[in-house]
SEFIZA-3560 file (N, C-alpha, C; in Angstrom, 3 decimals):
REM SEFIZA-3560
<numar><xx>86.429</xx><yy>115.967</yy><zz>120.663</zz><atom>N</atom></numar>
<numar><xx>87.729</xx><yy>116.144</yy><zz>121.267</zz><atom>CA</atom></numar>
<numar><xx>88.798</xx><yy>115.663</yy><zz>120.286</zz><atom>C</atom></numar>
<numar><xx>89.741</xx><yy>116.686</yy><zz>119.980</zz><atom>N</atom></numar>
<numar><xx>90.387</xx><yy>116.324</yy><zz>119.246</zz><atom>CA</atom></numar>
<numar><xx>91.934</xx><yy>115.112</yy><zz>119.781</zz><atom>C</atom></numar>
<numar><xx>92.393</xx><yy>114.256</yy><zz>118.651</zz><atom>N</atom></numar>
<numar><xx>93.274</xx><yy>113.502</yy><zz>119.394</zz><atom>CA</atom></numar>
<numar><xx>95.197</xx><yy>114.490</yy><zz>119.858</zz><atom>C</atom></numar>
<numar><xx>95.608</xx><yy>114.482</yy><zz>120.679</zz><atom>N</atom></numar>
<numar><xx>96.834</xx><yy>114.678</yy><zz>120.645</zz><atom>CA</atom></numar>
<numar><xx>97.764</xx><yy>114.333</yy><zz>119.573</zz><atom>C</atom></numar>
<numar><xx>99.048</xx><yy>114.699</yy><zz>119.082</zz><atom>N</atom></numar>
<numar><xx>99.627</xx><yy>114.047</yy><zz>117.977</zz><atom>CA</atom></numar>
<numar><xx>100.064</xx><yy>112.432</yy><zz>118.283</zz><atom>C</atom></numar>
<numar><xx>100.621</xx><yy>112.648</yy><zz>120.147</zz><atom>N</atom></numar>
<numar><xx>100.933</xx><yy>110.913</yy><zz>120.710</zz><atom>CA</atom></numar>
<numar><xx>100.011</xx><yy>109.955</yy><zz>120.404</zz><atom>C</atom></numar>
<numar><xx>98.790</xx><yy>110.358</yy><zz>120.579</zz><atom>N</atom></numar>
<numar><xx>97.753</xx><yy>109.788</yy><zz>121.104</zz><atom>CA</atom></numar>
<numar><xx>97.807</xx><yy>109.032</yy><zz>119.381</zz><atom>C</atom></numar>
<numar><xx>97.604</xx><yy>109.934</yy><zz>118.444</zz><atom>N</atom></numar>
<numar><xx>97.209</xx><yy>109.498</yy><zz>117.138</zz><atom>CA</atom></numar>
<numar><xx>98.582</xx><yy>108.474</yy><zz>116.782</zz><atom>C</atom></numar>
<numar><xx>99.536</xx><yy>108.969</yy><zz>116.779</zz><atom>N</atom></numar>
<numar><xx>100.436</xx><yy>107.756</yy><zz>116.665</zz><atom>CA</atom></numar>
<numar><xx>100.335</xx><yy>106.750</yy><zz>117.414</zz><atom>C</atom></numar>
<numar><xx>100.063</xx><yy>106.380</yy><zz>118.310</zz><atom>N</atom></numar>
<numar><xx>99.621</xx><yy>105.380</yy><zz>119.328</zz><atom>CA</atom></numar>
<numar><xx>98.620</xx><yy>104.138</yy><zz>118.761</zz><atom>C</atom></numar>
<numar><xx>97.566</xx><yy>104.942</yy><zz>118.151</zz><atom>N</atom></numar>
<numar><xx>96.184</xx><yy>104.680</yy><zz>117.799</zz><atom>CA</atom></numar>
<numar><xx>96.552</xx><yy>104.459</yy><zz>116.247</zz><atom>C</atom></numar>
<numar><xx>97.049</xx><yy>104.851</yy><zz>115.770</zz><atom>N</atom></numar>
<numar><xx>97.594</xx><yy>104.608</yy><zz>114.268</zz><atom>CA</atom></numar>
<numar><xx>98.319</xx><yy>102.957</yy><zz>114.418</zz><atom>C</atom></numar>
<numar><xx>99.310</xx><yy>103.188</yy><zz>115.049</zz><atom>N</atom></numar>
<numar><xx>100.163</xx><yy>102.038</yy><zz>115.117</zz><atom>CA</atom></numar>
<numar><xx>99.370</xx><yy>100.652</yy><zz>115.571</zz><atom>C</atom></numar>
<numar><xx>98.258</xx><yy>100.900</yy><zz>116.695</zz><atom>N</atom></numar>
<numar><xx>97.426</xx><yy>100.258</yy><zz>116.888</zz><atom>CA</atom></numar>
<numar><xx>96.383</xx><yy>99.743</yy><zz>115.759</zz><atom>C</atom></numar>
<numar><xx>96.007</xx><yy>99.947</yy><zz>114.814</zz><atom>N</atom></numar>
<numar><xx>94.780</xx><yy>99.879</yy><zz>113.861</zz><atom>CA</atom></numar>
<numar><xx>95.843</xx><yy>99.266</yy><zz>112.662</zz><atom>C</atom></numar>
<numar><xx>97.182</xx><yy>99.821</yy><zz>112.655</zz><atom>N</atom></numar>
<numar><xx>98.068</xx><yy>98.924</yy><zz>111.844</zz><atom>CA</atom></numar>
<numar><xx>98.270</xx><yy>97.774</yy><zz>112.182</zz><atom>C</atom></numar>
<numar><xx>98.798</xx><yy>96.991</yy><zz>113.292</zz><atom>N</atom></numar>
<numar><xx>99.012</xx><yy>96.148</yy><zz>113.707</zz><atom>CA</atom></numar>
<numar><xx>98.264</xx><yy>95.155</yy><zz>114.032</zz><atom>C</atom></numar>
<numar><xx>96.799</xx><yy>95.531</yy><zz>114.935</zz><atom>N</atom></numar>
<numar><xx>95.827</xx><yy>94.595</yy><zz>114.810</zz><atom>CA</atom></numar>
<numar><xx>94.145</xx><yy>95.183</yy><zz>113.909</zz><atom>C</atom></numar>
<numar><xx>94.324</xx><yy>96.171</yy><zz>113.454</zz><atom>N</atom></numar>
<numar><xx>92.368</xx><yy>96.698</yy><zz>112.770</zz><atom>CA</atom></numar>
<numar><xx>92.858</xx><yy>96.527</yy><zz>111.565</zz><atom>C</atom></numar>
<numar><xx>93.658</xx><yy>96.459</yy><zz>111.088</zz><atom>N</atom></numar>
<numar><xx>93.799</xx><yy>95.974</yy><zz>109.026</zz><atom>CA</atom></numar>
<numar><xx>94.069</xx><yy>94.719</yy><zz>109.085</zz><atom>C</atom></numar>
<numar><xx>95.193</xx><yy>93.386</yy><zz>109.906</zz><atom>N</atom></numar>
<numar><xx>94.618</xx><yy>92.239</yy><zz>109.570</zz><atom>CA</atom></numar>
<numar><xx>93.302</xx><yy>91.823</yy><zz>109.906</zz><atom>C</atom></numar>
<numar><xx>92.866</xx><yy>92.558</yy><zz>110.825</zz><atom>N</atom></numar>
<numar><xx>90.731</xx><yy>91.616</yy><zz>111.387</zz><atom>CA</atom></numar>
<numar><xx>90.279</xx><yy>92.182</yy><zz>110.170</zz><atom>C</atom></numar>
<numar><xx>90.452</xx><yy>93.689</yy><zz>109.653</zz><atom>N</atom></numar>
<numar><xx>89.858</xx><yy>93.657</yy><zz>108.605</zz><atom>CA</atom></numar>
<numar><xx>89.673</xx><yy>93.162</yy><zz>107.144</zz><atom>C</atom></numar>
<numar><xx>91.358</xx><yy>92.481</yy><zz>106.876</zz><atom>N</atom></numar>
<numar><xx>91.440</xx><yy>91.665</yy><zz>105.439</zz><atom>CA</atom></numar>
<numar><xx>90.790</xx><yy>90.460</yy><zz>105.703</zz><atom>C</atom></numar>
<numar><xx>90.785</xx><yy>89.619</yy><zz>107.092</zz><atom>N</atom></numar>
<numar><xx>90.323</xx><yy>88.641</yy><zz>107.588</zz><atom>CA</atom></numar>
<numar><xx>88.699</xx><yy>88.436</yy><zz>107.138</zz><atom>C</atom></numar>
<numar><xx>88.035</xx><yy>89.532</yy><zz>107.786</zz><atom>N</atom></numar>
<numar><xx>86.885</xx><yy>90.297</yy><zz>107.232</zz><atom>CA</atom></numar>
<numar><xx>86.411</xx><yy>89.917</yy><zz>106.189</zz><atom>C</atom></numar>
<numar><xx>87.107</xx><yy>91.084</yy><zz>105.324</zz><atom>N</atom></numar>
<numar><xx>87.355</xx><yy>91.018</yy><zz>103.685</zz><atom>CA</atom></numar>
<numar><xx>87.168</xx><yy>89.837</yy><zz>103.007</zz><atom>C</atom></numar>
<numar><xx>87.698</xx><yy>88.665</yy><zz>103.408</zz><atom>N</atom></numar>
<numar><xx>88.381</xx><yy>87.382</yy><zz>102.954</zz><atom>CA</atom></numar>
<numar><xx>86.533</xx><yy>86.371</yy><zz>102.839</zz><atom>C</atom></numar>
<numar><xx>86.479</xx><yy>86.737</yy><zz>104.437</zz><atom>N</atom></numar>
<numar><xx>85.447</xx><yy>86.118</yy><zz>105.262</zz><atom>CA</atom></numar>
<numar><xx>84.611</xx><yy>86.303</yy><zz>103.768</zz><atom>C</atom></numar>
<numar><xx>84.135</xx><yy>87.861</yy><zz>103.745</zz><atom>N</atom></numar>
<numar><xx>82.808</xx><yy>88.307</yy><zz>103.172</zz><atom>CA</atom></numar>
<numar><xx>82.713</xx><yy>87.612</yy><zz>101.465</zz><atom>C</atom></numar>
<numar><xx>83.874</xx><yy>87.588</yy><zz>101.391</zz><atom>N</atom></numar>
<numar><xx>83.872</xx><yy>87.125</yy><zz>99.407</zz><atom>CA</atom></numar>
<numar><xx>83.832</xx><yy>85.930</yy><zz>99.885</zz><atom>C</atom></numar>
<numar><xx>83.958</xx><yy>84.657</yy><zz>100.644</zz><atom>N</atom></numar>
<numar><xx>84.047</xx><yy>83.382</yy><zz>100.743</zz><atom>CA</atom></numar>
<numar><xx>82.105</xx><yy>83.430</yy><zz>101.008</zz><atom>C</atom></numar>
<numar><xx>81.306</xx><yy>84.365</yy><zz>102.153</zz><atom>N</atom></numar>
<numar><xx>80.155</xx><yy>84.188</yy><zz>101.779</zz><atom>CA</atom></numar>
<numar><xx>79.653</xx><yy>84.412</yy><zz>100.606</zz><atom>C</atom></numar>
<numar><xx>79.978</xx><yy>85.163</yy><zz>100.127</zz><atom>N</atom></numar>
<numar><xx>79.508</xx><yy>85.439</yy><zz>98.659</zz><atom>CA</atom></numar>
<numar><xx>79.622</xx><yy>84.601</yy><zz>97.575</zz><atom>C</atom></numar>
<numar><xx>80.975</xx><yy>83.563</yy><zz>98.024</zz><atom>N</atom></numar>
<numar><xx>80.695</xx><yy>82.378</yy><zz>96.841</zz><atom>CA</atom></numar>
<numar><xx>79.920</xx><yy>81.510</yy><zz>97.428</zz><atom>C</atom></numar>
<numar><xx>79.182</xx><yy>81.147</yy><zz>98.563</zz><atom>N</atom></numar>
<numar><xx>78.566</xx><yy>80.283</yy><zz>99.195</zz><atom>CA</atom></numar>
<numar><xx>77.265</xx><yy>80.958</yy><zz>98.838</zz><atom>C</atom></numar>
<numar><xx>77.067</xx><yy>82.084</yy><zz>98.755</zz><atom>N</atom></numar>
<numar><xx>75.506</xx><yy>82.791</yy><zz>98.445</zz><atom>CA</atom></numar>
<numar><xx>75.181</xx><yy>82.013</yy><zz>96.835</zz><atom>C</atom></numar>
<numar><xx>76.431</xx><yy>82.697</yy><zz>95.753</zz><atom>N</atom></numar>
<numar><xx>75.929</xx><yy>82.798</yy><zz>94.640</zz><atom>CA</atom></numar>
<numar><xx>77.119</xx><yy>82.423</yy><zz>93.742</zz><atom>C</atom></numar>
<numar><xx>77.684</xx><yy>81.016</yy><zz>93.888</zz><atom>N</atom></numar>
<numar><xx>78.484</xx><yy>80.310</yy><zz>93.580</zz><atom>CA</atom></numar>
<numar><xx>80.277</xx><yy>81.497</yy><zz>93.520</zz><atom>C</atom></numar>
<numar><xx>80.695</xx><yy>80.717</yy><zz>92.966</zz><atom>N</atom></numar>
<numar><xx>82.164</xx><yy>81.748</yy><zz>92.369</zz><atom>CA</atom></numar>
<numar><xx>81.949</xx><yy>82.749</yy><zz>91.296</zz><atom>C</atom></numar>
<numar><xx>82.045</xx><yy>84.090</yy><zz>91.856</zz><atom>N</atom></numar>
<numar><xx>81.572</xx><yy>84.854</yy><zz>90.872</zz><atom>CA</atom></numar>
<numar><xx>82.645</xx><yy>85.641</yy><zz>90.029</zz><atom>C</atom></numar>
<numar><xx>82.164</xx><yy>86.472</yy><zz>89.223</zz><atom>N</atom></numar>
<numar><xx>83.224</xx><yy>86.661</yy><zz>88.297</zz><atom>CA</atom></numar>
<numar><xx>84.802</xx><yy>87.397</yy><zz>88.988</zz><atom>C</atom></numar>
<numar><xx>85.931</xx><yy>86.824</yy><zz>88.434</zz><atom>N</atom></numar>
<numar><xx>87.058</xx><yy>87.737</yy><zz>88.898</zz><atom>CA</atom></numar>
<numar><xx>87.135</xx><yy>89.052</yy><zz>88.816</zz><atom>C</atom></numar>
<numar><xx>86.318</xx><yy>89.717</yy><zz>88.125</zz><atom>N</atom></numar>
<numar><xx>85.889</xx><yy>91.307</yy><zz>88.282</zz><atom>CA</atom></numar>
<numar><xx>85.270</xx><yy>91.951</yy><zz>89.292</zz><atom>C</atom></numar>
<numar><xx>83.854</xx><yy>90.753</yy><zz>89.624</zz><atom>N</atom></numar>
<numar><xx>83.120</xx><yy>91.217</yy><zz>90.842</zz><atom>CA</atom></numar>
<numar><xx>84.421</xx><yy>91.202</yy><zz>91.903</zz><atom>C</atom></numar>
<numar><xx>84.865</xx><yy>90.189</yy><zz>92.022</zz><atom>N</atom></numar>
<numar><xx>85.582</xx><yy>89.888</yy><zz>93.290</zz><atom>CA</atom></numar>
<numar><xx>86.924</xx><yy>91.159</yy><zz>93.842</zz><atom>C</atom></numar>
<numar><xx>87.617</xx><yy>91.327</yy><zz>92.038</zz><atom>N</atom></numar>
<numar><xx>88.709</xx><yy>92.565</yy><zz>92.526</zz><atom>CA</atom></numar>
<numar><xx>87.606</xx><yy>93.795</yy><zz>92.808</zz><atom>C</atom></numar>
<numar><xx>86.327</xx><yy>93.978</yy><zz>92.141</zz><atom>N</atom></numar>
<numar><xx>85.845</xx><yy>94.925</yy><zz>92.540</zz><atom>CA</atom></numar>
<numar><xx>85.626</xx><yy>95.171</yy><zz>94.123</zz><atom>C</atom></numar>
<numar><xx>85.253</xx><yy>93.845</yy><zz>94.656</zz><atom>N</atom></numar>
<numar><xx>84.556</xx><yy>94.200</yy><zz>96.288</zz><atom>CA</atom></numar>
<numar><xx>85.698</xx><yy>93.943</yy><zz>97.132</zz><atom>C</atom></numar>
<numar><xx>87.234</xx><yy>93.512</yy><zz>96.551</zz><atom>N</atom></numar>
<numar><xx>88.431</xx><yy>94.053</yy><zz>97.366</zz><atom>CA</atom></numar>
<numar><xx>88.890</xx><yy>94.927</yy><zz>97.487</zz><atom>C</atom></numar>
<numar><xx>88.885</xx><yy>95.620</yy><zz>96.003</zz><atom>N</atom></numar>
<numar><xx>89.301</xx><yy>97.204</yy><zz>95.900</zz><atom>CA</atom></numar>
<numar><xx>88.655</xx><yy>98.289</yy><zz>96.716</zz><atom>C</atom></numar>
<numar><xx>87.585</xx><yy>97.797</yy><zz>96.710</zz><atom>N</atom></numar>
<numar><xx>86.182</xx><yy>98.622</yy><zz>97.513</zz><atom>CA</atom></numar>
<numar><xx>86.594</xx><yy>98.453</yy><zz>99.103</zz><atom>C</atom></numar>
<numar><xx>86.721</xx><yy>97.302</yy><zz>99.261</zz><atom>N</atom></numar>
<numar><xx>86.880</xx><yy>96.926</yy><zz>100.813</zz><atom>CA</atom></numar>
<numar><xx>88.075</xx><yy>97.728</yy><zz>101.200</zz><atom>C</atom></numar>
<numar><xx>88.992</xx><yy>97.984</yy><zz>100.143</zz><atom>N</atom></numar>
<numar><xx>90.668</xx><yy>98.042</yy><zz>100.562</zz><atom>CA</atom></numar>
<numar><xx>90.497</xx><yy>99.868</yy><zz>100.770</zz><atom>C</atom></numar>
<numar><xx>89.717</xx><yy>100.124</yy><zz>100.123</zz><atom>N</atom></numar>
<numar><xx>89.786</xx><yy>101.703</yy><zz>100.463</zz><atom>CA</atom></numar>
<numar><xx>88.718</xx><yy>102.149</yy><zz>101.418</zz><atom>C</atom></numar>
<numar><xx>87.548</xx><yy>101.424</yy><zz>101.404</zz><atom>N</atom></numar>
<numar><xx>86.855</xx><yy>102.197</yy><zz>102.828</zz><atom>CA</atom></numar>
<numar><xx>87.115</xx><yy>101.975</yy><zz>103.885</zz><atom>C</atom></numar>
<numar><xx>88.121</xx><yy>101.237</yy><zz>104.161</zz><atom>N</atom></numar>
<numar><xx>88.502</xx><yy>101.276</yy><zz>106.053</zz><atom>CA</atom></numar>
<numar><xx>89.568</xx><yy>102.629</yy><zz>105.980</zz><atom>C</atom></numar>
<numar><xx>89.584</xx><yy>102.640</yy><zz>104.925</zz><atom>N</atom></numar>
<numar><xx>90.876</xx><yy>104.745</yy><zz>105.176</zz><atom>CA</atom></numar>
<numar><xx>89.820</xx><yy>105.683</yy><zz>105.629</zz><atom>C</atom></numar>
<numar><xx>88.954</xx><yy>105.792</yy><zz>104.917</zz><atom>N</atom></numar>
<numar><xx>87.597</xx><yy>107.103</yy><zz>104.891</zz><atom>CA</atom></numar>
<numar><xx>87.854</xx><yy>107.383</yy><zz>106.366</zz><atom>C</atom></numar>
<numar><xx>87.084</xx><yy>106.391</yy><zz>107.629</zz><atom>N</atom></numar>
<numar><xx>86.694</xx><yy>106.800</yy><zz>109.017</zz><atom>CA</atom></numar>
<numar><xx>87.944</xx><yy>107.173</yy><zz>109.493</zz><atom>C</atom></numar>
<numar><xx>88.985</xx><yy>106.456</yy><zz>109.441</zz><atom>N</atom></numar>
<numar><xx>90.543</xx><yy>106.193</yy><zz>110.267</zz><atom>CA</atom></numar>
<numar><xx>91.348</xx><yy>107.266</yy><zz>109.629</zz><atom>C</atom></numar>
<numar><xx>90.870</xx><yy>108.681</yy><zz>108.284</zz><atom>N</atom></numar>
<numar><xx>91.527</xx><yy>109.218</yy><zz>107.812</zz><atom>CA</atom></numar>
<numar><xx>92.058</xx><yy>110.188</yy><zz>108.784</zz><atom>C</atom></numar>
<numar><xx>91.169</xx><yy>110.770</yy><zz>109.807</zz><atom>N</atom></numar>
<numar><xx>91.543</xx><yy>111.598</yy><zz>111.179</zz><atom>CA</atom></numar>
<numar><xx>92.869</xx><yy>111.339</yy><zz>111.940</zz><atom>C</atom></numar>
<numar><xx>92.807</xx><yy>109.739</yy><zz>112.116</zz><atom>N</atom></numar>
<numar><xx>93.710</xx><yy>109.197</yy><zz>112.664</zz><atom>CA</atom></numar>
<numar><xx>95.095</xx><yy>109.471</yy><zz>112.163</zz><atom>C</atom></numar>
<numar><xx>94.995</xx><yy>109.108</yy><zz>111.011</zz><atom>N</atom></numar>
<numar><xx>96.431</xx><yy>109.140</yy><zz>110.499</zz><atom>CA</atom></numar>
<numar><xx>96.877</xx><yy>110.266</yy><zz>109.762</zz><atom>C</atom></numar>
<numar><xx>96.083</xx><yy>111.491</yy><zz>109.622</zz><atom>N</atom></numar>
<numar><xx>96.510</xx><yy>112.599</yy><zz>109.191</zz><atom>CA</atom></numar>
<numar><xx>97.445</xx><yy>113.459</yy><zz>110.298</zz><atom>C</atom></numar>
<numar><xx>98.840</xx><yy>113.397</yy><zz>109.242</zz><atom>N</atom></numar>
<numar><xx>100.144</xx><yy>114.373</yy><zz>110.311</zz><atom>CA</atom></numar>
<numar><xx>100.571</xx><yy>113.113</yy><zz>111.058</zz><atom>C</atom></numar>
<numar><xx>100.684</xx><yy>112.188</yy><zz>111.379</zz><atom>N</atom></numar>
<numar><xx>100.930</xx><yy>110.763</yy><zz>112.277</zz><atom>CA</atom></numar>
<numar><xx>102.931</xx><yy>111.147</yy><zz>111.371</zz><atom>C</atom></numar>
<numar><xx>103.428</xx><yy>110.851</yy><zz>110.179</zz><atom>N</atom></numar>
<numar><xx>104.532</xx><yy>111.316</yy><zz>109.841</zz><atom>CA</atom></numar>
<numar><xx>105.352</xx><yy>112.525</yy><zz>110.011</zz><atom>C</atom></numar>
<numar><xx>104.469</xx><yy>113.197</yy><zz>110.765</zz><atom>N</atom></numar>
<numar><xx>105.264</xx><yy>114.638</yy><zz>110.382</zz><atom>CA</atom></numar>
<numar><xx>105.226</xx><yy>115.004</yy><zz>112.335</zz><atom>C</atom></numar>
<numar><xx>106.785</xx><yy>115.960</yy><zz>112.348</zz><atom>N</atom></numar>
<numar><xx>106.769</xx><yy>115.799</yy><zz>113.718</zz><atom>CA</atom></numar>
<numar><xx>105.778</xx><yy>117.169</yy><zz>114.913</zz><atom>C</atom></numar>
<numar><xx>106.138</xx><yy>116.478</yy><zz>115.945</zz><atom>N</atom></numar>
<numar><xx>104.663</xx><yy>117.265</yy><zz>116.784</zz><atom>CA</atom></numar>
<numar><xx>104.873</xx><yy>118.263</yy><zz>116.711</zz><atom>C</atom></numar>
<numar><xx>103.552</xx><yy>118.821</yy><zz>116.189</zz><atom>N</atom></numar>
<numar><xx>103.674</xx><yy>120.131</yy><zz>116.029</zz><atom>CA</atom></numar>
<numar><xx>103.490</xx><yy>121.546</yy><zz>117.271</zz><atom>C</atom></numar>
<numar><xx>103.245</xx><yy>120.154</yy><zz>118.455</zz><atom>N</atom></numar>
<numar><xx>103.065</xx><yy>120.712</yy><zz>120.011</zz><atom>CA</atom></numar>
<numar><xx>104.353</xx><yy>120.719</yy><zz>120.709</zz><atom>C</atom></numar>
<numar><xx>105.514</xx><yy>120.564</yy><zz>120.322</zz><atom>N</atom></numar>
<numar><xx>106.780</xx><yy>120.405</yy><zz>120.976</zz><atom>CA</atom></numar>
<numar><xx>107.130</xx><yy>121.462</yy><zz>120.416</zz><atom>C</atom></numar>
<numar><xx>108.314</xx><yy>122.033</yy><zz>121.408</zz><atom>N</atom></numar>
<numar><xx>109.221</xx><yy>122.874</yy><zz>121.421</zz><atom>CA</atom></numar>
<numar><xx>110.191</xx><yy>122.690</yy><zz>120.155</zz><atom>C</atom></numar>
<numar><xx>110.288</xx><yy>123.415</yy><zz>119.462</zz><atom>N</atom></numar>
<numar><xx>111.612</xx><yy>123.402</yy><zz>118.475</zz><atom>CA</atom></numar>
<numar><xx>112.827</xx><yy>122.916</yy><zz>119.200</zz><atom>C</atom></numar>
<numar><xx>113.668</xx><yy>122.490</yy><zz>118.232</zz><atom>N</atom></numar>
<numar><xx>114.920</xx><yy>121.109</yy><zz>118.388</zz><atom>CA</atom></numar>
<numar><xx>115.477</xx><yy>122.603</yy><zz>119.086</zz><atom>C</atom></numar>
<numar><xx>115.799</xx><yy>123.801</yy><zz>118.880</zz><atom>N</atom></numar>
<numar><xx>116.943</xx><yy>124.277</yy><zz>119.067</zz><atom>CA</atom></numar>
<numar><xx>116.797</xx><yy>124.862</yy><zz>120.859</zz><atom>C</atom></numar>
<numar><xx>115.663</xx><yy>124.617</yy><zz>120.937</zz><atom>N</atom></numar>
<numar><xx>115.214</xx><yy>124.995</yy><zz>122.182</zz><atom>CA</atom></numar>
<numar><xx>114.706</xx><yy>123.942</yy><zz>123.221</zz><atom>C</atom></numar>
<numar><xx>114.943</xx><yy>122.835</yy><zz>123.040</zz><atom>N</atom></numar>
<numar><xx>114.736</xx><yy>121.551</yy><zz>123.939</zz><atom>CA</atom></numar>
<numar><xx>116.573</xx><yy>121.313</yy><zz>124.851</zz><atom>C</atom></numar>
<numar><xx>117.270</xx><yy>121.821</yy><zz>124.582</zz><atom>N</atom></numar>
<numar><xx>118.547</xx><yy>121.483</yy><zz>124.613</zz><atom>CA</atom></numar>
<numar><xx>119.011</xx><yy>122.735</yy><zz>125.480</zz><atom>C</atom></numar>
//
C-alpha cells in the first residue's frame, strides 16, 4: 500500500524528529562498544563505521521521503481551489 503524499510528510517529519536522534544515539552507542570490544580503534575505522551508519538509515526510509518537498501531486491546481 502505497503512502499518501500527507501521510509521507507526516512520517518524514516524524523519523526526523525522533528516528535520526535514537539512531545517532545508536551510532554513538555501537562505536563506544567497539572500543570496549577492541580497545580505541583507528580514527579511520571509526569515520568509516559513521559514514556507513550515516548513510544506511536513508536506503529503507528512501520511500518515505521521496516527493515529501514537492507539492501534492493529488490536489487540485492553485487556480482551481479558489
Amino acid at each position: 500500500m502505497a503512502l499518501s503524499h500527507k501521510a509521507k510528510r507526516r512520517w518524514s517529519l516524524f523519523i526526523l524528529i525522533f528516528g535520526v536522534p535514537i539512531y545517532i544515539v545508536m551510532a554513538v552507542t555501537l562505536i563506544d562498544l567497539l572500543r570496549d570490544v577492541m580497545g580505541r580503534p583507528s580514527i579511520l575505522i571509526e569515520l568509516g563505521v559513521f559514514v556507513l551508519l550515516g548513510v544506511l538509515w536513508a536506503f529503507p526510509l528512501k520511500a518515505v521521503f521521496k516527493g515529501v518537498g514537492q507539492a501534492d501531486p493529488n490536489a487540485p491546481p492553485e487556480d482551481e481551489q479558489h
